[in-house]
C-alpha positions as a LaTeX table, in Angstrom:
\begin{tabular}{lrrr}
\hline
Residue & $x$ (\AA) & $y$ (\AA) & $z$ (\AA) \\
\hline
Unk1 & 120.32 & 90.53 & 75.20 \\
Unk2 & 118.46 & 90.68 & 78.33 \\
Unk3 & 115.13 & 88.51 & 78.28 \\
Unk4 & 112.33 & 90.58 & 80.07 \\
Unk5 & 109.04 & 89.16 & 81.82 \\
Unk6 & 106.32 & 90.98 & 80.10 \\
Unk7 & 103.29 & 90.66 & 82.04 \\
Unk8 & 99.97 & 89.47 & 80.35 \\
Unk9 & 98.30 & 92.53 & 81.18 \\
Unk10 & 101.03 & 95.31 & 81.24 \\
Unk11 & 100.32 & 98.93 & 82.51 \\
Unk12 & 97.13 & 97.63 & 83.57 \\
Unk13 & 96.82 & 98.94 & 87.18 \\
Unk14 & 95.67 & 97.34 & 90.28 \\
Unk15 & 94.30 & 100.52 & 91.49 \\
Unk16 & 91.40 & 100.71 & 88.63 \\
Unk17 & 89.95 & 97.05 & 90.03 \\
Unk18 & 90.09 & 97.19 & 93.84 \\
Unk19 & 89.85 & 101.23 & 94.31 \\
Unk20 & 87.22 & 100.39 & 96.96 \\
Unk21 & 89.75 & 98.21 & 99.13 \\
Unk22 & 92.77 & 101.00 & 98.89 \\
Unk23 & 90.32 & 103.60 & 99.61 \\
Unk24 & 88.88 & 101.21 & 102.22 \\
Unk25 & 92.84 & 101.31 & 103.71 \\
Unk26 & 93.90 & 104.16 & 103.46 \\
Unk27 & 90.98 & 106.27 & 105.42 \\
Unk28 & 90.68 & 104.19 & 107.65 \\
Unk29 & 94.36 & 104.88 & 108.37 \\
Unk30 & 93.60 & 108.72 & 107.62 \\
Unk31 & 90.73 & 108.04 & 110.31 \\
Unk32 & 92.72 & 106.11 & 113.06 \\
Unk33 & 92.03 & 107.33 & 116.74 \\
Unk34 & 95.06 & 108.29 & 118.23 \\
Unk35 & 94.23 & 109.74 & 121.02 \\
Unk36 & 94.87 & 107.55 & 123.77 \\
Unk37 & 98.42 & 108.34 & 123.60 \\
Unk38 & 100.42 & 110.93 & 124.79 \\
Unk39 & 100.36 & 114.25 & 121.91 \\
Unk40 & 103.92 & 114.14 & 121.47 \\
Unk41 & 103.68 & 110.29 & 120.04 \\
Unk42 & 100.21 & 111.36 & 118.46 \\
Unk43 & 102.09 & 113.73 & 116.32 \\
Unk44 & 105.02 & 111.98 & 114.93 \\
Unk45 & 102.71 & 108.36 & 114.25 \\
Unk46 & 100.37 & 110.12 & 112.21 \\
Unk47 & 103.11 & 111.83 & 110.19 \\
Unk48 & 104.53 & 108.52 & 109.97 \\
Unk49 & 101.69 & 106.68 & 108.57 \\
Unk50 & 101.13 & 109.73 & 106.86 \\
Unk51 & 103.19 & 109.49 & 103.93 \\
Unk52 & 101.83 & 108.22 & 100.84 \\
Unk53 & 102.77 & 103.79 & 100.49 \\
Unk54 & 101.77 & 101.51 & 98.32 \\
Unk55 & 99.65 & 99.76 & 100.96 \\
Unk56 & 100.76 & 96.67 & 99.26 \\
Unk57 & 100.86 & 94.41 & 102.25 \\
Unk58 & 97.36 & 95.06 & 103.66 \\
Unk59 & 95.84 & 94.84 & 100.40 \\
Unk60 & 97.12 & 91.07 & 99.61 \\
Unk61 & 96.16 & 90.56 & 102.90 \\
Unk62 & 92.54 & 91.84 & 101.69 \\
Unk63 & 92.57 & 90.00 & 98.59 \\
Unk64 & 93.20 & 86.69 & 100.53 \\
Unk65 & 90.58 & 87.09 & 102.74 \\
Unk66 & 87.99 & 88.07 & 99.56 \\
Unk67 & 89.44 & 84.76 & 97.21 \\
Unk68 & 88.61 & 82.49 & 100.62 \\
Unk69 & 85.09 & 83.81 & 100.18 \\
Unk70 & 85.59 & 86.71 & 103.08 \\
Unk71 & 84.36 & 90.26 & 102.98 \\
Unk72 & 86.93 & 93.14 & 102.83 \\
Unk73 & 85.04 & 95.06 & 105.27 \\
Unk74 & 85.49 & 92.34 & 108.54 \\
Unk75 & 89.70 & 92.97 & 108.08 \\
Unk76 & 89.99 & 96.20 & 109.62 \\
Unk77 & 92.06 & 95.35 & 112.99 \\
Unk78 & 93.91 & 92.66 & 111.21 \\
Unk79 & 95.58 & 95.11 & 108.12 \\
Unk80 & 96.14 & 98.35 & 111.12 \\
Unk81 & 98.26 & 95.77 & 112.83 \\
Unk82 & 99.96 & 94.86 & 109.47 \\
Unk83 & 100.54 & 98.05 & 108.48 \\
Unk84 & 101.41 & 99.60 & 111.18 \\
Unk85 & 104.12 & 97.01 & 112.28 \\
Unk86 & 105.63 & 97.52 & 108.48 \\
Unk87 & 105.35 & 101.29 & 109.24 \\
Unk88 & 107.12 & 100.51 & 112.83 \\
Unk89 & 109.93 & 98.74 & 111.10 \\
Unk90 & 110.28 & 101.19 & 108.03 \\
Unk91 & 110.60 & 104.23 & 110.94 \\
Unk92 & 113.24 & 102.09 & 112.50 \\
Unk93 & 114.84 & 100.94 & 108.92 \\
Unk94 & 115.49 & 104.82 & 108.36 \\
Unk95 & 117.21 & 105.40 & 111.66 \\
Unk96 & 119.39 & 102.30 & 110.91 \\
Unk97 & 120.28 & 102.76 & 107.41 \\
Unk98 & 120.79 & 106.69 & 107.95 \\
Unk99 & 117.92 & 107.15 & 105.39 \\
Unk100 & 117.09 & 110.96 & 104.86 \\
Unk101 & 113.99 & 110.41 & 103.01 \\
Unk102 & 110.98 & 108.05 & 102.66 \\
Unk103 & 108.13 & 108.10 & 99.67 \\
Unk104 & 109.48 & 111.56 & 98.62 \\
Unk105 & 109.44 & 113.07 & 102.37 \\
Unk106 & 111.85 & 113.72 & 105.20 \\
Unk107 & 112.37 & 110.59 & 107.07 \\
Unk108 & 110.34 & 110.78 & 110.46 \\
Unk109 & 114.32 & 110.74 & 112.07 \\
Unk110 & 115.24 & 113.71 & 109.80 \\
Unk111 & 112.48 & 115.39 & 110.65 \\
Unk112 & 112.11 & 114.90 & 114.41 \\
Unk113 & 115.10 & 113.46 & 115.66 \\
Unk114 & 116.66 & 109.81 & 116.41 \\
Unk115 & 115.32 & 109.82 & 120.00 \\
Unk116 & 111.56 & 110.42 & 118.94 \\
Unk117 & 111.74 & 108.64 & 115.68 \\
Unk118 & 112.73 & 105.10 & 118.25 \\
Unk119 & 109.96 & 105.66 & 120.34 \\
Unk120 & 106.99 & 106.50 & 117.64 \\
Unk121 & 108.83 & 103.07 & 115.62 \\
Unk122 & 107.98 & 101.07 & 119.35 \\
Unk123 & 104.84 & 103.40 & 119.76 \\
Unk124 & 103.61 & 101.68 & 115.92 \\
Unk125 & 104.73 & 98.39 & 117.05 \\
Unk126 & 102.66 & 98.22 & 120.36 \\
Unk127 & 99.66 & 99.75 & 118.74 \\
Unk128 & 100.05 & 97.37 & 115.73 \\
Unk129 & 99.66 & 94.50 & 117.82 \\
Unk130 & 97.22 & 96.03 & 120.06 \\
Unk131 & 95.00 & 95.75 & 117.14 \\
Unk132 & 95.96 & 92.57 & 116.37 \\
Unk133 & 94.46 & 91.44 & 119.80 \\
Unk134 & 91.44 & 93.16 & 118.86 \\
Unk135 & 90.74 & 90.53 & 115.83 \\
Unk136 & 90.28 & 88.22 & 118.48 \\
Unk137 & 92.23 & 85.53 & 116.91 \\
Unk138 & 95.53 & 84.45 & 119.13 \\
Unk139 & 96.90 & 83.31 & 115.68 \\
Unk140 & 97.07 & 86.68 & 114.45 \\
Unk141 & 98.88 & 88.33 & 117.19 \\
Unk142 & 101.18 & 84.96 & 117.03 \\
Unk143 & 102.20 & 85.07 & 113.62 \\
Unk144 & 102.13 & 89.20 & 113.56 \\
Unk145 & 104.52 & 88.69 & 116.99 \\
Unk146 & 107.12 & 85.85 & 114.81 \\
Unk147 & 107.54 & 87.92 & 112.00 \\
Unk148 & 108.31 & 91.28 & 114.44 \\
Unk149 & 111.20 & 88.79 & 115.33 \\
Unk150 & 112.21 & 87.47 & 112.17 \\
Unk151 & 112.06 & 91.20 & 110.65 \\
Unk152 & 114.57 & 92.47 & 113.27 \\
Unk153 & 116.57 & 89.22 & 112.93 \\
Unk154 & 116.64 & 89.79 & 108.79 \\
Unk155 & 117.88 & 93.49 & 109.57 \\
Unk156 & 120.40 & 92.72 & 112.19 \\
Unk157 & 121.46 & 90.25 & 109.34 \\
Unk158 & 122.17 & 92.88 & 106.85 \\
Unk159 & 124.12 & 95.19 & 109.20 \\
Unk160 & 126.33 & 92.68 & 109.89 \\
Unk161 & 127.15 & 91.43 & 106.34 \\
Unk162 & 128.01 & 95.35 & 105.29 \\
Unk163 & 130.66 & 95.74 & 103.23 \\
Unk164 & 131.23 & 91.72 & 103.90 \\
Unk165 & 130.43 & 89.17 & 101.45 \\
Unk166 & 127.79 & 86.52 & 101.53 \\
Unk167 & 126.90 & 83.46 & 99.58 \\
Unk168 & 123.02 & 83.72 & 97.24 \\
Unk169 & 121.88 & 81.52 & 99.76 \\
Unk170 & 122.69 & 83.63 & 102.88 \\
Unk171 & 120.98 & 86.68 & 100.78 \\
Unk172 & 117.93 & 85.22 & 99.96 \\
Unk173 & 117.43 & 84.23 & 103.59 \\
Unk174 & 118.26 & 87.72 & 104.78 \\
Unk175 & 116.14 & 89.10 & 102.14 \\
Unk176 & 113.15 & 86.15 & 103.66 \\
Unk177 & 113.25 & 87.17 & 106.96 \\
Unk178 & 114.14 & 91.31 & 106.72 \\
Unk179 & 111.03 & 92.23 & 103.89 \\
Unk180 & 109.58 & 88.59 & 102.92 \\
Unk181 & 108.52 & 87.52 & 106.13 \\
Unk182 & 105.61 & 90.77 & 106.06 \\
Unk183 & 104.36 & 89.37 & 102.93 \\
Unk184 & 104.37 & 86.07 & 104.56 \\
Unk185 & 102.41 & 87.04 & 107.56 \\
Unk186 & 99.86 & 89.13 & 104.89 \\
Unk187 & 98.75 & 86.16 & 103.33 \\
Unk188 & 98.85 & 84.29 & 106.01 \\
Unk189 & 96.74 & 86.99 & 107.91 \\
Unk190 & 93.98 & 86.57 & 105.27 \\
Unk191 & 94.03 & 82.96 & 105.09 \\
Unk192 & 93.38 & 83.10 & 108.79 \\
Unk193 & 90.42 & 85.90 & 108.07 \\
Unk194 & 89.17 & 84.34 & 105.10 \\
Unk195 & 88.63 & 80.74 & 106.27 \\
Unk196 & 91.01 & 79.95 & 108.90 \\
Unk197 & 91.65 & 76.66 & 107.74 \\
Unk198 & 94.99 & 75.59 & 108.42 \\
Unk199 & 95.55 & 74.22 & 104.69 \\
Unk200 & 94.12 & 77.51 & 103.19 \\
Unk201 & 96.65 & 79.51 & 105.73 \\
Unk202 & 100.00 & 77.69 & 104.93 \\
Unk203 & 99.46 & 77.77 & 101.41 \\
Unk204 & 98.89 & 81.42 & 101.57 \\
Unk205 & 101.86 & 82.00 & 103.62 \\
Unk206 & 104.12 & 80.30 & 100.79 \\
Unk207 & 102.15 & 82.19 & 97.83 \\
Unk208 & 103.11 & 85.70 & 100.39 \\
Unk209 & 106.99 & 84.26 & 100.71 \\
Unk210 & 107.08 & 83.74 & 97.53 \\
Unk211 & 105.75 & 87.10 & 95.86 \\
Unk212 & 107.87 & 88.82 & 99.42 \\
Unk213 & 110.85 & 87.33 & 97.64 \\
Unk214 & 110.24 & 88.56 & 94.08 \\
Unk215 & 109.22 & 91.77 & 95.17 \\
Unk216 & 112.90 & 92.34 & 97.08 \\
Unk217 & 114.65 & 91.00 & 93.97 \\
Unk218 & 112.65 & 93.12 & 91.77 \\
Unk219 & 114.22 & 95.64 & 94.13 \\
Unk220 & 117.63 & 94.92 & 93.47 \\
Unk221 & 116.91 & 95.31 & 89.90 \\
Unk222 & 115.49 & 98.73 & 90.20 \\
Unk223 & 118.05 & 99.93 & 92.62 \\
Unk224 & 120.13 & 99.62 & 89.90 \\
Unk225 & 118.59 & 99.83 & 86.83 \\
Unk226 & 116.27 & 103.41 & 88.06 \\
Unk227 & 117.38 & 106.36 & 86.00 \\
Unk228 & 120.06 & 108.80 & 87.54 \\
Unk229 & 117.79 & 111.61 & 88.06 \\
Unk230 & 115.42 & 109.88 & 90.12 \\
Unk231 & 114.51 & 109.83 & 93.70 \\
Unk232 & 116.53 & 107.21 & 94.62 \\
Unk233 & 120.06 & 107.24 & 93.23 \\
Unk234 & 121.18 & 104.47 & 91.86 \\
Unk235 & 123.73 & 101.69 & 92.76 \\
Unk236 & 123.32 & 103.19 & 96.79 \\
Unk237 & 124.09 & 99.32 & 98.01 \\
Unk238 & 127.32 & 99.19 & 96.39 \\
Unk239 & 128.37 & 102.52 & 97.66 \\
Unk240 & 126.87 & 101.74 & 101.12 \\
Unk241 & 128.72 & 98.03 & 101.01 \\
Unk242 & 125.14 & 96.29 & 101.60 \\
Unk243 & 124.92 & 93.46 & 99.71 \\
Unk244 & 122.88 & 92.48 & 96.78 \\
Unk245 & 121.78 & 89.88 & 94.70 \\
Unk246 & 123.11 & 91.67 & 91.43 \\
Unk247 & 126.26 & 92.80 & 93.70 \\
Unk248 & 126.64 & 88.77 & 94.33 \\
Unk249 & 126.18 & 86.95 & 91.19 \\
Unk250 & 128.76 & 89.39 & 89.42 \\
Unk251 & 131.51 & 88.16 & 91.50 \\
Unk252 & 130.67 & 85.16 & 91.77 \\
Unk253 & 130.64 & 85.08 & 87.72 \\
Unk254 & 133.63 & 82.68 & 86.01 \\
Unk255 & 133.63 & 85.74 & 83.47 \\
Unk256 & 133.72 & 88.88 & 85.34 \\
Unk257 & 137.09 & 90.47 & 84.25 \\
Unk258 & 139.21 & 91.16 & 87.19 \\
Unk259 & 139.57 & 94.47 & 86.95 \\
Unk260 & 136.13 & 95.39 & 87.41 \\
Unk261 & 136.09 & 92.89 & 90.04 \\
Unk262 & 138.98 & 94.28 & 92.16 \\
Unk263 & 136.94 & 97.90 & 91.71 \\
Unk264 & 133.64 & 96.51 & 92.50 \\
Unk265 & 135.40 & 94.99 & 95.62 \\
Unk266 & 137.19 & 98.30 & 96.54 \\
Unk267 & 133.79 & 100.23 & 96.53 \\
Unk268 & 131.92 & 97.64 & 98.40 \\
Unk269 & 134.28 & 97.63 & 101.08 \\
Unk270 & 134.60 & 101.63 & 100.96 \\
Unk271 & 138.07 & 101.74 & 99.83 \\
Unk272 & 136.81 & 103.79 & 97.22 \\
Unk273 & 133.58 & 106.32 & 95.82 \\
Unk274 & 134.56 & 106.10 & 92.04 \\
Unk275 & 131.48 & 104.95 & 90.89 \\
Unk276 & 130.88 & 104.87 & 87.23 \\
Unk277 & 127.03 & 103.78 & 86.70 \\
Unk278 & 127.22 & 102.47 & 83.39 \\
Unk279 & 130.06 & 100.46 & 84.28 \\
Unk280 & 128.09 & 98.68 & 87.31 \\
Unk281 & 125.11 & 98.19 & 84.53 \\
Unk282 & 127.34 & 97.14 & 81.92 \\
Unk283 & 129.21 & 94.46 & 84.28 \\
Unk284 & 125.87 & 92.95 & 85.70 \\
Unk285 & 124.71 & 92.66 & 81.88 \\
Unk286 & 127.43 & 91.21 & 80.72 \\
Unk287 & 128.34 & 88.84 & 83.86 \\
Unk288 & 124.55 & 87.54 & 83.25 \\
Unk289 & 124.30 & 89.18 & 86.62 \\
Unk290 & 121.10 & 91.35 & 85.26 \\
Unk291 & 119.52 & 87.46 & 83.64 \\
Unk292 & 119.78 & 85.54 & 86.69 \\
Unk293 & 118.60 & 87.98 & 89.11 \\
Unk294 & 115.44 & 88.68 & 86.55 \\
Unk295 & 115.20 & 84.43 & 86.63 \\
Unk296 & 115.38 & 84.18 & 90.40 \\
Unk297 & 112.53 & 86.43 & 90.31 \\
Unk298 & 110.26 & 84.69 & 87.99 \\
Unk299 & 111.23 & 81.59 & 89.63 \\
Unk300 & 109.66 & 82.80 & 92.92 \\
Unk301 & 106.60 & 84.81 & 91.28 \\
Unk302 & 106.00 & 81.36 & 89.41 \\
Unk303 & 105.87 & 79.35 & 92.40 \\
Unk304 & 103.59 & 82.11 & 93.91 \\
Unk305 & 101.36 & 81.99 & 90.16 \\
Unk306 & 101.08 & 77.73 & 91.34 \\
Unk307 & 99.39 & 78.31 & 94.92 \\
Unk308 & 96.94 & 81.00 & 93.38 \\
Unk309 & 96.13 & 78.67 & 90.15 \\
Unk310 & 94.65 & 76.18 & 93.29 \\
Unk311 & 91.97 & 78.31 & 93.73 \\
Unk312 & 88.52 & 78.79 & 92.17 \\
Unk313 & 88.41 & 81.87 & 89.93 \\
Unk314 & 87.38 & 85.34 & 91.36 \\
Unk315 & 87.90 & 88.69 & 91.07 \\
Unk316 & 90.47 & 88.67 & 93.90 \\
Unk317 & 92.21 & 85.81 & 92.85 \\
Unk318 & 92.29 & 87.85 & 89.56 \\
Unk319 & 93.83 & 90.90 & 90.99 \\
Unk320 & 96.45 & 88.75 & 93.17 \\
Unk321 & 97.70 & 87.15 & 90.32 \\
Unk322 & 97.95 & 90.72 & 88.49 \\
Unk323 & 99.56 & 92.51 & 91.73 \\
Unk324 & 102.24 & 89.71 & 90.84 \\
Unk325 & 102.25 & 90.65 & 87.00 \\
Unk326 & 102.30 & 94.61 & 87.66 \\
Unk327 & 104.83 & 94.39 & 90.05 \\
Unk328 & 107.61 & 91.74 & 88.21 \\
Unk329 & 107.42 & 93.62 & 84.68 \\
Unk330 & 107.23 & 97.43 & 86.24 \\
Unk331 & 111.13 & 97.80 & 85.42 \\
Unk332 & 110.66 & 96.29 & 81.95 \\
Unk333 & 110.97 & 99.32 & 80.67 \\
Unk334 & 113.83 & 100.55 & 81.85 \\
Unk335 & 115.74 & 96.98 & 80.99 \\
Unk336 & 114.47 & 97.37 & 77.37 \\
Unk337 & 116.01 & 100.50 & 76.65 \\
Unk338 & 118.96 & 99.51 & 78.62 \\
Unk339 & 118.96 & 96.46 & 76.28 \\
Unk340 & 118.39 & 98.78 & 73.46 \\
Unk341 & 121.85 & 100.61 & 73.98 \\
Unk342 & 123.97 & 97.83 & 75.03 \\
Unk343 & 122.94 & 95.95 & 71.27 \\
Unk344 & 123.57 & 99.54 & 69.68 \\
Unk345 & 120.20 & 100.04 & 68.64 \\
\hline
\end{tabular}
């Protein structure tokens, strides 16, 4: 049987104890001024910042700054260059991955075509950082400018290992530098607004790697794991050959029977589309696939848990260490019940 994380306050929501930092986001990215650019970029950026996101990155970076003693209301050009670089790179992400939708809408590409959809991604990156140089800090537009880098470097990554195999290793680095890097730079950003002491801003850049590389994991899990009728169909890395952490401890497993090896192996590399779900669930399960992925996780959100427990109690140390929780056991559910049939209960 599968063993679960359960959080120590499950379903709780983040939302109910920092409503006055997402609000605080998101109009002040409903109110953003975009009128110094040209109308036809004015239209598709605001549709792409538009859509309804988690605002997960600019919010750690938020809580940082509050646990280091900072006030929420002095980050406002550092999180508009965070998010709208991760907006820049999700626009782009679409394009790449041939992505029709994003949060439950028509990708901007879909929508508006390749050729606008490249220049409103570049049009989010140079405003991003234009804000960043209006924090006034040259550290901010450094490390906002490194992980623009290490992003593209992270995605270039992943197009070249499709339908190729890589070792855990390889994929964790990918994974780093493609989605954990942001979270990285997050922290780091509030460190840097919080107290801008160079301790206080490398430790939060490990505690941001860290929950950046639970966060993709968890991911990997739910890519899998969602139900069938959702949004997002499930198993779409095997059948688009990009690689996973589920995808790579399988067949890398001493007791993976070679049958559904060979098959796993023929849909990766697109020999074949005969995808049977609750094969690909029952063959990470039973490969311990499903455990170690789950125990890579924890492992990261654990050494994440460390850095915060270094700091004084607050409220926003409080809600960093439940963003962790809420986020690592939100798929519990769906593992459970999975659990639940594979034991024949």
């Amino acid at each position: 049987m599968v063993s679960v994380p359960r959080g120590r306050r499950e379903g709780k929501t983040i939302t109910k104890n920092r409503q006055h930092q997402l609000e605080f986001i998101n109009e002040t990215l409903k109110e953003l001024d975009l009128s110094h650019i040209h109308p036809l970029l004015e239209t598709t950026t605001k549709y792409a910042i538009s859509t309804d996101g988690k605002r997960l990155r600019p919010l750690i970076a938020i809580l940082c700054t509050e646990m280091l003693g900072g006030d929420y209301r002095d980050t406002r050009d550092m999180f508009l260059a965070l998010e709208l670089i991760h907006n820049a790179t999700l626009v782009h992400d679409d394009i790449i991955d041939g992505d029709m939708y994003r949060r439950g809408e028509p990708s901007l590409f879909s929508e508006h075509g390749v050729k606008k959809a490249v220049l409103t991604g570049d049009a989010l990156l140079s405003i991003g950082l234009m804000y960043a140089s209006r924090t006034g800090k040259p550290e901010i537009v450094g490390w906002l400018a490194e992980t623009a880098l290490k992003m593209v470097q992270g995605i270039t990554l992943q197009n070249q290992y499709k339908r190729k195999l890589m070792s855990v290793d390889e994929y964790l680095h990918m994974n780093y530098l493609k989605s954990g890097s942001l979270f990285e730079a997050a922290s780091a950003l509030g460190g840097i607004t919080g107290s801008n002491d160079p301790e206080d801003v490398k430790k939060l850049a490990h505690f941001g790697k860290c929950f950046g590389n639970a966060y993709q994991i968890r991911d990997d899990i739910i890519d899998t794991f969602t139900p069938q009728d959702s949004e997002n169909s499930p198993n779409n890395d095997l059948l688009n050959g990009d690689p996973s952490l589920l995808l790579l401890y399988a067949l890398n497993s001493d007791s993976i029977d070679e049958e559904d090896k060979t098959k796993f192996l023929s849909i990766y590399r697109g020999e074949s589309k005969d995808l049977n779900v609750e094969q690909v669930r029952r063959v990470y399960e039973e490969t311990g696939s499903l455990q170690k992925a789950i125990d890579k996780m924890q492992e990261f959100s654990n050494m994440a848990k460390e850095i915060l427990n270094g700091y004084p109690e607050s409220d926003a140390k409080e809600s960093l260490y439940e963003l962790l929780e809420q986020y690592n056991s939100s798929f519990t559910d769906v593992l459970y019940k999975l659990s639940d049939v594979t034991q024949g209960h």
